[in-house]
N, C-alpha and C positions, 0 to 999 in steps of 0.2 A: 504494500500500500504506500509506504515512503519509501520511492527509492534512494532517496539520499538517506535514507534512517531518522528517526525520529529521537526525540531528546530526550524520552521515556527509557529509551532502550538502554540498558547497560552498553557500554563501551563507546557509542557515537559520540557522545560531549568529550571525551579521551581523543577518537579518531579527527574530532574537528581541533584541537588543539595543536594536537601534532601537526595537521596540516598547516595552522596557521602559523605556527615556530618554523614553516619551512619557509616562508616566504620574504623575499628582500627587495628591497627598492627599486632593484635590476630585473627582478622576475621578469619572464617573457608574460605580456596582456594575455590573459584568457578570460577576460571579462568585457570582449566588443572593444570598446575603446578606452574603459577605464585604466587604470596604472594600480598599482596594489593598494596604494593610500590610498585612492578612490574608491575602491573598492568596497576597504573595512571602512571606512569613513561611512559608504552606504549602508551596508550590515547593520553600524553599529547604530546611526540613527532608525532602521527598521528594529531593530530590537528596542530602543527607547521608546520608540509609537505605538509595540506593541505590549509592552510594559506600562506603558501609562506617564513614563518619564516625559515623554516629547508629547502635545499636541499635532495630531491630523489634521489638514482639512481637504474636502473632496475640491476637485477638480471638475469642475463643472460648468465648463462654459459652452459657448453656441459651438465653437471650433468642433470641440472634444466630444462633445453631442451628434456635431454632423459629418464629419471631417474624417475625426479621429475613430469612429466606428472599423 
């Protein structure tokens, strides 16, 4: 059901660690056009939005409604 693993499961919060201890300034982009600081940068404010630390707000304009579909 999670292919990337869920945060419940014994060992994935270990496996995502490790991952992230591998990565350096230089890493090669595997995130589109981000750079790795961009990256956790992003993460780490989806984790604060989804924690209640950051405020959301929807996206919701004429564009994104007709455009953006």
């Amino acid at each position: 059901m999670y292919p990337q693993g869920s945060l419940s499961v014994p060992g994935t919060v270990a496996a995502l660690e490790a991952r992230l201890a591998r990565l350096t300034p230089t890493a090669a982009r595997q995130w589109g056009r981000m750079t790795p600081q961009q990256m956790l940068c992003h993460l780490a404010d989806s984790f604060d939005v989804v924690s209640g630390d950051r405020p959301a707000k929807a996206v919701d304009t004429w564009f994104m409604r007709t455009v953006g579909k």
